[in-house]
DRENTORKOL-3810 file (N, C-alpha, C; in nm, 4 decimals):
REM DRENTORKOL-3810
@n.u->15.9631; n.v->6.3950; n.w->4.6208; ca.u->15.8518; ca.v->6.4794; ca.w->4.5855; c.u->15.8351; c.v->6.5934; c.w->4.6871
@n.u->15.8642; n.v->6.5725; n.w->4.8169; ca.u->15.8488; ca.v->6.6594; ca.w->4.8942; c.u->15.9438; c.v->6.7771; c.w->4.8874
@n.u->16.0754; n.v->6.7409; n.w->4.8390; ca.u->16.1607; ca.v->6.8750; ca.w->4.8287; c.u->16.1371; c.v->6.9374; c.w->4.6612
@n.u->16.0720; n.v->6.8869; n.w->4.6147; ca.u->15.9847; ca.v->6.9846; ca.w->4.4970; c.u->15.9327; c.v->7.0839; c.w->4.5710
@n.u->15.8349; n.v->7.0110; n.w->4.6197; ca.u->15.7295; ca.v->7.1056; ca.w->4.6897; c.u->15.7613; c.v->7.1667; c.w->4.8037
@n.u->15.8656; n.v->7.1917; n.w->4.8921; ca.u->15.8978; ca.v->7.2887; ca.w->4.9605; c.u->15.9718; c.v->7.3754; c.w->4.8792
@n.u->16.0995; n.v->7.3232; n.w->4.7617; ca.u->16.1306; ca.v->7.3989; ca.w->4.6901; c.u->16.0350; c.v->7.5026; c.w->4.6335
@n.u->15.9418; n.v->7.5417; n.w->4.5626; ca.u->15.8662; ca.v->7.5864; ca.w->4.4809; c.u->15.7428; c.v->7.6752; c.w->4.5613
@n.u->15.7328; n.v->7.5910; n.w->4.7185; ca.u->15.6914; ca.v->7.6863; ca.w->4.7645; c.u->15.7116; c.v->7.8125; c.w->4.8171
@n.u->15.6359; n.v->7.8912; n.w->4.8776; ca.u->15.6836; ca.v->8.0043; ca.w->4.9008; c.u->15.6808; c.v->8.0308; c.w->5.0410
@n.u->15.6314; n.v->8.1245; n.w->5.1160; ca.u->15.6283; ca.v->8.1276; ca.w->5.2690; c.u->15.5722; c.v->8.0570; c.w->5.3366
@n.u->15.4345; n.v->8.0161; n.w->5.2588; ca.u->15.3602; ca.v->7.9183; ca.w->5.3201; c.u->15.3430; c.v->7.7812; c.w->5.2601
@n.u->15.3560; n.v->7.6461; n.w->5.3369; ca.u->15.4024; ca.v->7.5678; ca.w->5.3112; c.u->15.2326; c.v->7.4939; c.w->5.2064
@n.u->15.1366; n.v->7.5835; n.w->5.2014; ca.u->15.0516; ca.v->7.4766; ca.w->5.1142; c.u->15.0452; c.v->7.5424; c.w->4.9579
@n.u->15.1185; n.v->7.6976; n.w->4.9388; ca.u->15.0740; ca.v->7.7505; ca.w->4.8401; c.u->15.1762; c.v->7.7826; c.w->4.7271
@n.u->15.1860; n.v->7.6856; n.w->4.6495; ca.u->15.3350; ca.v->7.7107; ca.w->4.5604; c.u->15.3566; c.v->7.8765; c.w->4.5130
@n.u->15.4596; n.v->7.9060; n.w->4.5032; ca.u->15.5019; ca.v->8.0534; ca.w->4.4658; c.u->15.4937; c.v->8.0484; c.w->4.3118
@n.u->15.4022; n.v->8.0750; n.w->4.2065; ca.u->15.4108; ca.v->8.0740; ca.w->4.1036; c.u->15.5454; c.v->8.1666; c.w->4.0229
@n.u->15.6454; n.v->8.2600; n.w->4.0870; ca.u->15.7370; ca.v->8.2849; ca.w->3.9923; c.u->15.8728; c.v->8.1544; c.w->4.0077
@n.u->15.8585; n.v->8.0902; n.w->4.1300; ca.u->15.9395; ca.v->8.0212; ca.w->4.1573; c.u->15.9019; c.v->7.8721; c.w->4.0294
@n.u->15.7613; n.v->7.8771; n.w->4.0331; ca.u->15.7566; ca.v->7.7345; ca.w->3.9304; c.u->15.7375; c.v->7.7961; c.w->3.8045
@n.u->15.7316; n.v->7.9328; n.w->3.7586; ca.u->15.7669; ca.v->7.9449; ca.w->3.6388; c.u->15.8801; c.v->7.9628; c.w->3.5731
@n.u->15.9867; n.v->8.0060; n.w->3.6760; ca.u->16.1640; ca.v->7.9896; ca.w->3.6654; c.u->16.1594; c.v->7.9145; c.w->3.6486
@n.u->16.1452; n.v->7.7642; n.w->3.7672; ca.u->16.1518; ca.v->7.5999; ca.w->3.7150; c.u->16.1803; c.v->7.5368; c.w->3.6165
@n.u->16.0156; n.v->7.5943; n.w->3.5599; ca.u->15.9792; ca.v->7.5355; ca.w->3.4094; c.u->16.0272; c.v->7.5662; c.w->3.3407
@n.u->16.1002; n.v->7.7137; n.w->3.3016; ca.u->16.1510; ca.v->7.7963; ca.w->3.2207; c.u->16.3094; c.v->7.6917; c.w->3.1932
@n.u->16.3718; n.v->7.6749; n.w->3.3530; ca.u->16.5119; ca.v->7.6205; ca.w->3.3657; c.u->16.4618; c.v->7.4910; c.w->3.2719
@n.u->16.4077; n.v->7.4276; n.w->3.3114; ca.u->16.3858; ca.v->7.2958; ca.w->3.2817; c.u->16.3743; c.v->7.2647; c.w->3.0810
@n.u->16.3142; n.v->7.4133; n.w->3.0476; ca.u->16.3034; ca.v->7.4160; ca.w->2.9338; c.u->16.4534; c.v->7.4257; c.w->2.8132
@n.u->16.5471; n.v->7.5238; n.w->2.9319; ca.u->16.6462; ca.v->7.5643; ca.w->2.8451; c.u->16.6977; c.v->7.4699; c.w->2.8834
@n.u->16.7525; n.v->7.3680; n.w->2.9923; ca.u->16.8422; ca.v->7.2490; ca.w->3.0036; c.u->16.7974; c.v->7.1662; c.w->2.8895
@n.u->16.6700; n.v->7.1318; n.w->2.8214; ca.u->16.6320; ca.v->7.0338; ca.w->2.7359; c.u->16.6914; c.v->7.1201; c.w->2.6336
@n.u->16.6952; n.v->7.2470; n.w->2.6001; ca.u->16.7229; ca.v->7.2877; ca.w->2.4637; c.u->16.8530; c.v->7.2494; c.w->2.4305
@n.u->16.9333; n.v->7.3333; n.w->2.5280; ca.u->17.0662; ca.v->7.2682; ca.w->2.5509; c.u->17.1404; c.v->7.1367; c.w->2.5903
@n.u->17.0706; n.v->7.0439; n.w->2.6338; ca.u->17.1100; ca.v->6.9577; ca.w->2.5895; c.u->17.0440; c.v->6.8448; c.w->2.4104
@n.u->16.9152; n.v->6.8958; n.w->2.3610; ca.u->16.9301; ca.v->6.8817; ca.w->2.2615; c.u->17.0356; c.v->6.9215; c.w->2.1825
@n.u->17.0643; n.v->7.0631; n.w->2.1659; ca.u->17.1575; ca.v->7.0972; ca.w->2.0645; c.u->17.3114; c.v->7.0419; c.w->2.1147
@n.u->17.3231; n.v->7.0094; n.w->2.1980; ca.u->17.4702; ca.v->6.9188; ca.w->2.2621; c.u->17.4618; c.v->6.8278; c.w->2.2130
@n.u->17.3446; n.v->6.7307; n.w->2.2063; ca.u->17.3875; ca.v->6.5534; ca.w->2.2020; c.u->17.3083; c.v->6.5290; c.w->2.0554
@n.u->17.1492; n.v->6.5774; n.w->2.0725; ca.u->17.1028; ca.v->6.5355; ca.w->1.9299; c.u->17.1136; c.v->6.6082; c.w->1.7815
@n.u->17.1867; n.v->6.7240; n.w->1.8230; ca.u->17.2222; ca.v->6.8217; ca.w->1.6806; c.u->17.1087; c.v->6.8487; c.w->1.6467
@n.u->16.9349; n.v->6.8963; n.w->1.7437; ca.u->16.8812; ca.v->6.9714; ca.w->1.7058; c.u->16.9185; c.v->7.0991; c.w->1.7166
@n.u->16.8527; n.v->7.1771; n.w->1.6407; ca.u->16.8553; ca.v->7.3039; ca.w->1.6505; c.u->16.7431; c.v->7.4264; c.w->1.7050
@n.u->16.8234; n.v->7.4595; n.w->1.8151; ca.u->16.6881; ca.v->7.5685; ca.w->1.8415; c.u->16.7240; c.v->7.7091; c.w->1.8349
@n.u->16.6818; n.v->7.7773; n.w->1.7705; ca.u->16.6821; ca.v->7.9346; ca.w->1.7493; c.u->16.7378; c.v->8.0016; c.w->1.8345
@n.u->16.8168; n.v->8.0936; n.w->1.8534; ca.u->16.9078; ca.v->8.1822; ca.w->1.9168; c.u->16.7730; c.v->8.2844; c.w->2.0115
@n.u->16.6995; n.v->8.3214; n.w->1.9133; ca.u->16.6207; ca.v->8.3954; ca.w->1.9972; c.u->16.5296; c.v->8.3503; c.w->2.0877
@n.u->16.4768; n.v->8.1930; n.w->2.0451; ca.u->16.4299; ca.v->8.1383; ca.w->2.1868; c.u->16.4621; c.v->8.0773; c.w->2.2520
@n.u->16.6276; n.v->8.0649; n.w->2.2516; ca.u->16.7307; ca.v->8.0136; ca.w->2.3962; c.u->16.7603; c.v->8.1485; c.w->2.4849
@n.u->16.7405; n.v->8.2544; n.w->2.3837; ca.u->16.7847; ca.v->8.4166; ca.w->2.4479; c.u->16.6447; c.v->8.4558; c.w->2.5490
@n.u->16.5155; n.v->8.3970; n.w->2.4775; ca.u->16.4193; ca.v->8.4442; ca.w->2.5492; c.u->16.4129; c.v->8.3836; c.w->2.6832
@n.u->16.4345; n.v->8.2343; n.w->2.6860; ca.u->16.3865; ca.v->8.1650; ca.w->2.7869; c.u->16.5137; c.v->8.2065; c.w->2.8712
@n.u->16.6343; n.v->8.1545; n.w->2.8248; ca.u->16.7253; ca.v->8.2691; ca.w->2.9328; c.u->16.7141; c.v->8.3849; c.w->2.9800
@n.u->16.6232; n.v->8.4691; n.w->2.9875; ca.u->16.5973; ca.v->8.5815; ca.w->3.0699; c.u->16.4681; c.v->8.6093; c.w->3.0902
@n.u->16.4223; n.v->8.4924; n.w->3.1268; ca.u->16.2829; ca.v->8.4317; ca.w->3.1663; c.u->16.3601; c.v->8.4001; c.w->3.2935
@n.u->16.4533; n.v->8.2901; n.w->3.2781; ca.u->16.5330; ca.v->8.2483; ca.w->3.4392; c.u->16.5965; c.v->8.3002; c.w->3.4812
@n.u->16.6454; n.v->8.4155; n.w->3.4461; ca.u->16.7212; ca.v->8.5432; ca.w->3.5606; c.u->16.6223; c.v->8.6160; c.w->3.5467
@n.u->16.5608; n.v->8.6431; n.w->3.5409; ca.u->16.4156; ca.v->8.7380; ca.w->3.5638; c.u->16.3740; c.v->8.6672; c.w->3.6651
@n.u->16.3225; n.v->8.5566; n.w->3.6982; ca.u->16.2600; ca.v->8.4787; ca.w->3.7832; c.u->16.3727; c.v->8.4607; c.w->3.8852
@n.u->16.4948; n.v->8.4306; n.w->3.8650; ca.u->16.5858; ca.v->8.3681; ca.w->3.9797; c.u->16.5835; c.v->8.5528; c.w->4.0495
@n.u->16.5987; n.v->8.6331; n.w->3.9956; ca.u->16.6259; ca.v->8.7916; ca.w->4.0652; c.u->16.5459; c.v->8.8096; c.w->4.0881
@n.u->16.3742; n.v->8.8195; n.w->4.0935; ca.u->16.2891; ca.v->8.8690; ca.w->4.1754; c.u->16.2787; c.v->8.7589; c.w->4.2736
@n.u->16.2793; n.v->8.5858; n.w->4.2774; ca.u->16.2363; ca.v->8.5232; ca.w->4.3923; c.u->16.3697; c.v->8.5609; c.w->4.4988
@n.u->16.5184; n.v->8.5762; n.w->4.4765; ca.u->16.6017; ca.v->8.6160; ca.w->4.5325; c.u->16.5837; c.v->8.7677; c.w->4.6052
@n.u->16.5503; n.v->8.8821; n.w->4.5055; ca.u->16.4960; ca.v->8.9766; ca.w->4.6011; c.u->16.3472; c.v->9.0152; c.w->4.6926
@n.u->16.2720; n.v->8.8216; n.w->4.6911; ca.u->16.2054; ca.v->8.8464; ca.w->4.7948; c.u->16.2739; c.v->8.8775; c.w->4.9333
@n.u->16.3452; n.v->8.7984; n.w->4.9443; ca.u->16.4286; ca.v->8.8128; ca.w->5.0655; c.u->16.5099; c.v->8.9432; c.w->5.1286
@n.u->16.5423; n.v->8.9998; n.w->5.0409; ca.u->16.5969; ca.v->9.1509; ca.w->5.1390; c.u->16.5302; c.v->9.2662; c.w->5.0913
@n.u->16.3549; n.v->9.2286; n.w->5.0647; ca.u->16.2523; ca.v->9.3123; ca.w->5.1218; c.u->16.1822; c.v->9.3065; c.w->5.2323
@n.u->16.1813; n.v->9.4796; n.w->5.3022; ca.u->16.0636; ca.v->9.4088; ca.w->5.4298; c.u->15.9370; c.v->9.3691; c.w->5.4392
@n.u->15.9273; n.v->9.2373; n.w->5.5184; ca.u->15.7485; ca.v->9.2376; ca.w->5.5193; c.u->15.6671; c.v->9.2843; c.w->5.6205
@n.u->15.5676; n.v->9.3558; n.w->5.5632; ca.u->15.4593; ca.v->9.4167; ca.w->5.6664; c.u->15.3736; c.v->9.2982; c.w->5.7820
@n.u->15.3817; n.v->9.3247; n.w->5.8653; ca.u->15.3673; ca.v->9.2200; ca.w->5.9887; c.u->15.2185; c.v->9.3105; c.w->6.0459
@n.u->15.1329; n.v->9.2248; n.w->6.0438; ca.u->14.9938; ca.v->9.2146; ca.w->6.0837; c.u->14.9367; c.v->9.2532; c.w->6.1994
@n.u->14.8797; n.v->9.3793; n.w->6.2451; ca.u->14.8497; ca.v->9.3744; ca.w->6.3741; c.u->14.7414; c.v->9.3170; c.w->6.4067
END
């Protein structure tokens, strides 16, 4: 449980980064789709495996370009 929650957090260790747990959820969503349509021969719509897939590179590319922005440091 604890490497959830450092995962997901963000700089500071009490305040989850909400784009990081909405990628998550997003991932978490298309692994179930895809593995439905793998094992149980449901079917889910092209356009909302297309949506939620660029829900998680949307999310994985901005929490990734937190990092090689500068941050303003507090006087």
């Amino acid at each position: 449980m604890q490497f959830l929650v450092r995962m997901l957090s963000g700089e500071s260790e009490s305040n989850p980064s909400s784009k990081r747990t909405i990628t998550f959820l997003a991932f978490l969503l298309l692994a179930v789709a895809f593995f439905s349509e793998l094992f149980f021969e449901k079917k889910v719509s092209p356009q909302t495996f297309d949506a939620i897939t660029y829900i998680v590179l949307g999310g994985l590319g901005f929490t990734a370009s937190e990092k090689f922005t500068k941050k303003e440091t507090s006087k």
